[in-house]
C-alpha positions as CSV (number, residue, x, y, z in Angstrom):
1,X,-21.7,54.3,-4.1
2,X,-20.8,56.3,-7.2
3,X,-18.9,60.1,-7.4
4,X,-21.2,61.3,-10.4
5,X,-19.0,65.0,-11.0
6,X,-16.0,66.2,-8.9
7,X,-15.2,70.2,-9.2
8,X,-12.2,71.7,-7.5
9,X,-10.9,75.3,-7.0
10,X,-7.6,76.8,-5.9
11,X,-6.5,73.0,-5.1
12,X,-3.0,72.1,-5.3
13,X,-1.9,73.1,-9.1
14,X,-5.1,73.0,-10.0
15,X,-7.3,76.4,-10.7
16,X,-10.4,75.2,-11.8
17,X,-11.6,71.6,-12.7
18,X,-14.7,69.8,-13.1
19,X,-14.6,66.2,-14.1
20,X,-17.2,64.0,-14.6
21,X,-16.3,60.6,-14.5
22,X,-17.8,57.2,-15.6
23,X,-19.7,54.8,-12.8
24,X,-17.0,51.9,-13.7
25,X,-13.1,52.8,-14.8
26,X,-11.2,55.8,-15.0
27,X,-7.8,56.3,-15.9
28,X,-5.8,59.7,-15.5
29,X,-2.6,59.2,-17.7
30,X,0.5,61.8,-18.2
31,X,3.9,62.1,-17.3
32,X,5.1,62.7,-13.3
33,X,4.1,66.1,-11.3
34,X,0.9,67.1,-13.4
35,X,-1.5,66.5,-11.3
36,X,-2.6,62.7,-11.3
37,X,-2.3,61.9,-7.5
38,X,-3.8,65.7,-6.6
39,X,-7.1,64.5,-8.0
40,X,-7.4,61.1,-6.3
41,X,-5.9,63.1,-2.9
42,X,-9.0,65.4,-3.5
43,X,-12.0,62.8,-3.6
44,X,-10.1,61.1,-0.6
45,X,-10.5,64.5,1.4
46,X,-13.8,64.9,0.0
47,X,-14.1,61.4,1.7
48,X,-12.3,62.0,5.1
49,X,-11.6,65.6,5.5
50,X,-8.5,65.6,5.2
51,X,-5.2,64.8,2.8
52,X,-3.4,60.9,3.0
53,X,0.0,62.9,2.0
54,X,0.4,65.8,4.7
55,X,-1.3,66.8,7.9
56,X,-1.3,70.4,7.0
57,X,-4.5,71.8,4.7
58,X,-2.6,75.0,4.2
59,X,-0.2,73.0,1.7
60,X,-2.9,71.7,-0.6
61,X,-4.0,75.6,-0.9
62,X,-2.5,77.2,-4.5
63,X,-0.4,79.9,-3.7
64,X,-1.8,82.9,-2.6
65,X,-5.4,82.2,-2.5
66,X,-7.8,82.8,-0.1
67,X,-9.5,79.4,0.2
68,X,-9.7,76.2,-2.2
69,X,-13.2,74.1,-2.4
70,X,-13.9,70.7,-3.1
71,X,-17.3,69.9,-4.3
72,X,-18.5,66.1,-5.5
73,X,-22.0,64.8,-6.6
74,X,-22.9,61.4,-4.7
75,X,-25.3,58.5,-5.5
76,X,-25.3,56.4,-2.9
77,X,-28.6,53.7,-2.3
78,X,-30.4,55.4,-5.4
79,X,-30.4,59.0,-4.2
80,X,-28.4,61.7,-4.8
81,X,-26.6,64.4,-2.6
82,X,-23.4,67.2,-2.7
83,X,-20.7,67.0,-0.4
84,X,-18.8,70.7,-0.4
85,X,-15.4,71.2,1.2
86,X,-14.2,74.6,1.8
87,X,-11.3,75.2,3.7
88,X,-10.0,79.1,4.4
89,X,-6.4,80.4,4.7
90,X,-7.1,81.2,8.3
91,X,-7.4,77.5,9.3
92,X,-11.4,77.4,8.6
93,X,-13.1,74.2,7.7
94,X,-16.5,74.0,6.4
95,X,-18.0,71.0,5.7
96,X,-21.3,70.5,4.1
97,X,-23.8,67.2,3.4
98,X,-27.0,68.5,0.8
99,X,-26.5,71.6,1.7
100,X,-26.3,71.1,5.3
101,X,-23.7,72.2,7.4
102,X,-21.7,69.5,9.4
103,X,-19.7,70.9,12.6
104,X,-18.8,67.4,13.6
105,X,-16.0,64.8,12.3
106,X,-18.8,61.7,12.8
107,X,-21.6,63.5,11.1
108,X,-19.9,63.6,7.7
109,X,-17.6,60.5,7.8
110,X,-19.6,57.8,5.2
111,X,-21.0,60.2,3.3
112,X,-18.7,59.7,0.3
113,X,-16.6,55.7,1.2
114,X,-13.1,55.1,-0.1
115,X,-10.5,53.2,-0.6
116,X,-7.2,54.7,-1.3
117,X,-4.0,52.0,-2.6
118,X,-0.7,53.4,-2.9
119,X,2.6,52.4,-3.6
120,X,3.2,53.9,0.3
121,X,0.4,51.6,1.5
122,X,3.3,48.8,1.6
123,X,4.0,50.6,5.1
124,X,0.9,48.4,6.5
125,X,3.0,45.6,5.9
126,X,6.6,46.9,6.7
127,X,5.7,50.5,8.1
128,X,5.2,50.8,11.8
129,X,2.1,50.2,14.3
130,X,1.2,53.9,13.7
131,X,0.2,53.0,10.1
132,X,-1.5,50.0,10.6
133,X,-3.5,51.4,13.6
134,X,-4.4,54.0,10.8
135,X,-5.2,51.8,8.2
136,X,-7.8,49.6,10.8
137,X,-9.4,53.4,12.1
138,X,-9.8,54.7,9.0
139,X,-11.7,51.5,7.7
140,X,-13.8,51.4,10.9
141,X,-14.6,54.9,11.1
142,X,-16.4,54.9,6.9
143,X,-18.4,51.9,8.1
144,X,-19.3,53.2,12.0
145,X,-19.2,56.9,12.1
146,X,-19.6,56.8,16.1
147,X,-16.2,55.3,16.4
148,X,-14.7,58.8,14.6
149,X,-16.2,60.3,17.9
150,X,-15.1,57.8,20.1
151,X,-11.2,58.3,18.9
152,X,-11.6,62.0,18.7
153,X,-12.7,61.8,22.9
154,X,-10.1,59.1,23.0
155,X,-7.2,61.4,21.8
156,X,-8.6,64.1,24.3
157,X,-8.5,62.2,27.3
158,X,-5.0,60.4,26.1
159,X,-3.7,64.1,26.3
160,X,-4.9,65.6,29.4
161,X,-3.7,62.1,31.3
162,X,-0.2,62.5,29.5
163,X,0.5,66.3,31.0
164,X,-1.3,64.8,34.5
165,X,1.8,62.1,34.1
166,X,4.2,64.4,33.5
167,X,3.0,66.8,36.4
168,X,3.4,63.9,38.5
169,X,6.7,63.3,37.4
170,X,7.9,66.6,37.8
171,X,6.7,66.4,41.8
172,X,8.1,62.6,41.8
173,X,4.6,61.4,43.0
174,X,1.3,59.5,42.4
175,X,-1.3,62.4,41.2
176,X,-5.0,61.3,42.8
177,X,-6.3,63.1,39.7
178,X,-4.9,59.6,38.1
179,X,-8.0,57.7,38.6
180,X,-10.3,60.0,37.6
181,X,-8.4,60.2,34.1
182,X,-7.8,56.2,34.5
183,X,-11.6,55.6,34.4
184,X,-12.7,58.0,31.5
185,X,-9.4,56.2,29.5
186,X,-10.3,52.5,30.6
187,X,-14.3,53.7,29.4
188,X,-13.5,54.8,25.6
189,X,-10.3,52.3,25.0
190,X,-12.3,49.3,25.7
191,X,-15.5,50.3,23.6
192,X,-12.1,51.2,21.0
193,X,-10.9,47.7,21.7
194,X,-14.1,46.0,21.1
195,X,-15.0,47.5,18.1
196,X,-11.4,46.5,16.3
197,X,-11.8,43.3,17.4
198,X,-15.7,42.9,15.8
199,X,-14.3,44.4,12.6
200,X,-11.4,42.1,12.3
201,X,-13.3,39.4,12.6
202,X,-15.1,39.9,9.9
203,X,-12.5,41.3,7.3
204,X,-10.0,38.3,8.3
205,X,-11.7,35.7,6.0
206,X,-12.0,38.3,3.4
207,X,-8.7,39.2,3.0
208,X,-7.4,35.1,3.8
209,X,-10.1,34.5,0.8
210,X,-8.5,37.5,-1.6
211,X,-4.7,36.1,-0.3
212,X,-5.2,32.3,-1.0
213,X,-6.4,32.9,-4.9
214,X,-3.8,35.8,-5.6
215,X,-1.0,33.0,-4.2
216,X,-2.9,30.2,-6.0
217,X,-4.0,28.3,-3.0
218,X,-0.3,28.5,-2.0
219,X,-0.1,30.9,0.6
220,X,-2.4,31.7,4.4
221,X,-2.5,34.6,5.8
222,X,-3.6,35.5,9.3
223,X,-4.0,38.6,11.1
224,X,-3.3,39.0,14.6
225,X,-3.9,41.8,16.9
226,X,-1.6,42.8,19.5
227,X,-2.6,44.5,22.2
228,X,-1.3,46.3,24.9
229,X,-3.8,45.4,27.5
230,X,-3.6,42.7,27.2
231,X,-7.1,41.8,25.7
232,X,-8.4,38.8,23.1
233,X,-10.5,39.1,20.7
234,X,-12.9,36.8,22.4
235,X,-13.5,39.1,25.4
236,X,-16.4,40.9,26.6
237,X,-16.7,44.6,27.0
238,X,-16.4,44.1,30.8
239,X,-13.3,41.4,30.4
240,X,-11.7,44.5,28.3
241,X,-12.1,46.9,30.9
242,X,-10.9,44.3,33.8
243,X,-7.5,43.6,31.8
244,X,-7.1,47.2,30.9
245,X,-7.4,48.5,34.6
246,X,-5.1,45.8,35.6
247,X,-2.7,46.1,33.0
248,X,-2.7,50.5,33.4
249,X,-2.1,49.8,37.2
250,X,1.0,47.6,37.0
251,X,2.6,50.3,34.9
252,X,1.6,53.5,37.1
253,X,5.4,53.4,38.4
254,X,6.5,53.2,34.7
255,X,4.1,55.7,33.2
256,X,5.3,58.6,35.9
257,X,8.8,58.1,35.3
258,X,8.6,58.6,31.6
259,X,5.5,60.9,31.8
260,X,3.4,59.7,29.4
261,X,0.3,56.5,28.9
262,X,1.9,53.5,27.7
263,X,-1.1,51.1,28.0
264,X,-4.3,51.3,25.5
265,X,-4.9,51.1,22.1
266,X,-2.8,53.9,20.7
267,X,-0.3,51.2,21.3
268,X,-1.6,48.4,19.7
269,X,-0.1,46.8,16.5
270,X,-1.4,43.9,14.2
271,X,0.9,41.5,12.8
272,X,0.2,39.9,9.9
273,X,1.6,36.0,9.1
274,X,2.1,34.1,5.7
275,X,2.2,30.4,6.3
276,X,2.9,31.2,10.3
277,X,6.1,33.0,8.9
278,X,5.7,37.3,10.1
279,X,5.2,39.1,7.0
280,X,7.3,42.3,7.7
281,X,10.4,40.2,9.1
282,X,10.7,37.6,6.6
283,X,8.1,38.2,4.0
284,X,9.6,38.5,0.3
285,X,8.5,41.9,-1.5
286,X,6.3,40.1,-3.4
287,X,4.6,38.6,-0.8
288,X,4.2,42.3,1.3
289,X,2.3,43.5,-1.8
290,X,0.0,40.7,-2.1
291,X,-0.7,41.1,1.9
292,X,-1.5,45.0,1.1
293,X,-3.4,44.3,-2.0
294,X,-5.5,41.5,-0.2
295,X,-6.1,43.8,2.6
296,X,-7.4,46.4,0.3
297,X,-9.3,44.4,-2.1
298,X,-11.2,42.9,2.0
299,X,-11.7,46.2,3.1
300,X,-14.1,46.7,-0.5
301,X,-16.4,43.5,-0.1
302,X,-16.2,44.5,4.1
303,X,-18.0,47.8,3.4
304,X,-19.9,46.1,0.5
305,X,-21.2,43.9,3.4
306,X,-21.9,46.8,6.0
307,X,-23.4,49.5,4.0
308,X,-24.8,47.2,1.2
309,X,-22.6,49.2,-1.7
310,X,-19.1,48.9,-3.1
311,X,-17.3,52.5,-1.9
312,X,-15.1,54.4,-4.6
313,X,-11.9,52.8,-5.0
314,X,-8.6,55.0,-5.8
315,X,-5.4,53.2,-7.4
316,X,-2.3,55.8,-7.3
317,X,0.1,55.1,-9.2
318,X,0.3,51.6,-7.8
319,X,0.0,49.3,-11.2
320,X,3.8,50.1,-12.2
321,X,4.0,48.6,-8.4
322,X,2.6,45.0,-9.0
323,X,3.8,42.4,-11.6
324,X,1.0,41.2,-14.2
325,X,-0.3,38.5,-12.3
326,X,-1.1,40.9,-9.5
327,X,-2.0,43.8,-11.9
328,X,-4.7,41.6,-13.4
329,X,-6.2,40.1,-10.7
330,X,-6.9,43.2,-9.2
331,X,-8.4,44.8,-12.3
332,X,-10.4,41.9,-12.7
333,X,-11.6,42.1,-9.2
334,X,-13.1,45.7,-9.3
335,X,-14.3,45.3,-12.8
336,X,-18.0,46.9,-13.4
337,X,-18.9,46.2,-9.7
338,X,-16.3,49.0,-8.1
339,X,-16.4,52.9,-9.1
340,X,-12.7,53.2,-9.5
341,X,-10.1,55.8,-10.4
342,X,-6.6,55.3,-11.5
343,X,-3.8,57.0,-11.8
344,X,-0.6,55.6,-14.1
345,X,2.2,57.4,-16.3
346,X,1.6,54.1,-18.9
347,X,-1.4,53.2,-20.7
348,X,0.6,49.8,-20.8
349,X,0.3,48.9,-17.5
350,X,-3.5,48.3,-18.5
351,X,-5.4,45.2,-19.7
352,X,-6.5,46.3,-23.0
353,X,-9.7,44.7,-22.6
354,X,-10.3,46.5,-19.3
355,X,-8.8,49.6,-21.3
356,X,-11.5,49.6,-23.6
357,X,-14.2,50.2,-21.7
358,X,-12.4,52.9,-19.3
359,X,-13.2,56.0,-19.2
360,X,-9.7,57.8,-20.2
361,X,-8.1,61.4,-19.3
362,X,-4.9,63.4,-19.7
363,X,-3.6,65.2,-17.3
364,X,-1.4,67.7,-18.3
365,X,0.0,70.5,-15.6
366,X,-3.1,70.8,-14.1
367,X,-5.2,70.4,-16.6
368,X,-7.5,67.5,-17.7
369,X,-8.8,66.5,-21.3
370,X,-11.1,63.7,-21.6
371,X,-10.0,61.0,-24.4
């Protein structure tokens, strides 16, 4: 999957733009706050709909305009199709496929695949369970658009049972409206459950493989889920459900008192081990950044293997962030195989060799000049 041409209006500090980059290497060079991690935060909500650095579209909107647009050119399996972003100062969204107009999250997720490292992508190692729960979503969701909708009704019933539980607090008793909410939770949080465990399965060898060469055959790493359930990877859909219902029912007392679901997979945490030692605990820095880059550099052969393509890999600012070794393995990795773009304030932080046959722009307050 290539991004042949990106155009953006009214996005961020940026007016006008229209970049066309190359099908291998691209580095966007210049000092700090000109615009380098705007464009890569563009293609990713060209990607995903919406921005990796703040919740709110209204902030990526350029002062007093109206509306900003994102527009891209895709090739993806040999054919070629626009993907148009327009989002309006009154909270509007439109998103558009060829043409076609999208009105649902699942129908557009995949349509352009990425995947975004970042200096703050160290928080899947040392962040909380909320950012590694995103991190596994997010990759799921570009290779399965279904599970997008399965989150989305997820989050809705996740909601309406946490004001039931606080209702029932309120009035110091069991709400029969419970069960009804219990069932529909039980229902999309297994099929939720199931899915995470399929995909981990398959990106755990990938990202052992990536880990054991960047360490030199010194270091294992191993992934573990934790869930709330609790549930194994080894279950069945009906063995999910069974432990779920169980575990949901031994906390009813629990959940009422504090008025809100504490059993399902927006609870869940993975843990991540080098040598059986806990990464985030005892892990040395060094060590945390080869977890995150080996869990990046998995999640590009795992959607090679899904989809049958490589998706478009964005580097921010994250070179300065890794020492040579790292730095050239990496390089080396996505070398004329992986559409990639990268952002850096130093052309030395490049293998010359690799240099050469990038594709290089300056980015100067918000403007871009090809080299």
């Amino acid at each position: 999957m290539h991004l042949k041409s990106l155009s953006l209006v009214n996005y961020r500090n940026y007016d006008l733009l229209e970049v066309h980059p190359s099908m291998s290497i691209n580095v966007f060079y210049g000092f700090n706050a000109q615009g380098k991690t705007n464009l890569l935060e563009s293609i990713y909500y060209l990607a995903t709909t919406g921005s990796h650095r703040s919740n709110k579209d209204l902030e990526l909107l350029k002062w007093d305009n109206p509306y900003f647009q994102i527009k891209g050119l895709v090739e993806s399996h040999q054919r070629d199709y626009s993907l148009d972003i327009t989002y309006q100062r009154d909270g509007k969204k439109i998103a558009k496929v060829a043409g076609l107009k999208k009105d649902r999250l699942p129908e557009y997720i995949g349509s352009l695949s990425v995947v975004l490292f970042s200096p703050e992508d160290l928080a899947i190692v040392k962040g909380g369970p909320k950012e590694r729960r995103k991190f596994l979503d997010l990759q799921i969701a570009q290779i399965s658009p279904n599970y997008a909708h399965q989150l989305i009704q997820y989050q809705k019933i996740l909601s309406q049972r946490n004001n039931l539980l606080k209702t029932s607090w309120d009035l110091r008793k069991e709400s029969e409206q419970l069960e009804v909410w219990d069932t529909q939770l039980i229902n999309i949080g297994s099929k939720i459950l199931l899915k995470r465990f399929e995909v981990l399965k398959k990106l755990l060898p990938l990202a052992k493989s990536t880990h054991n060469r960047i360490s030199a055959g010194k270091e294992n790493l191993e992934i573990k889920y934790i869930s709330s359930c609790p549930a194994r990877p080894d279950f069945s859909i009906s063995e999910i459900e069974n432990s779920y219902r169980t575990k949901l029912l031994s906390v009813r007392k629990d959940e009422i008192g504090r008025g809100t679901t504490l059993i399902g997979p927006h609870r869940d945490d993975l843990t991540f081990y080098i040598n059986n030692i806990d990464a985030k605990l005892y892990g040395s820095q060094g060590q945390q950044r080869s977890t995150a880059l080996s869990l990046k550099l998995a999640e590009l052969e795992l959607m090679y293997v899904e989809t049958g393509e490589y998706p478009v890999l964005l580097l921010d600012d994250v070179l300065s962030e890794l020492d040579n070794m790292r730095r050239h393995y990496l390089l080396t990795s996505v070398r004329r195989k992986v559409q990639t773009f990268v952002t850096t304030t130093n052309l030395e932080f490049m293998d010359k060799e690799i240099l050469s046959e990038a594709k290089i722009f300056r980015v100067d307050e918000g403007k871009i000049i090809e080299q």
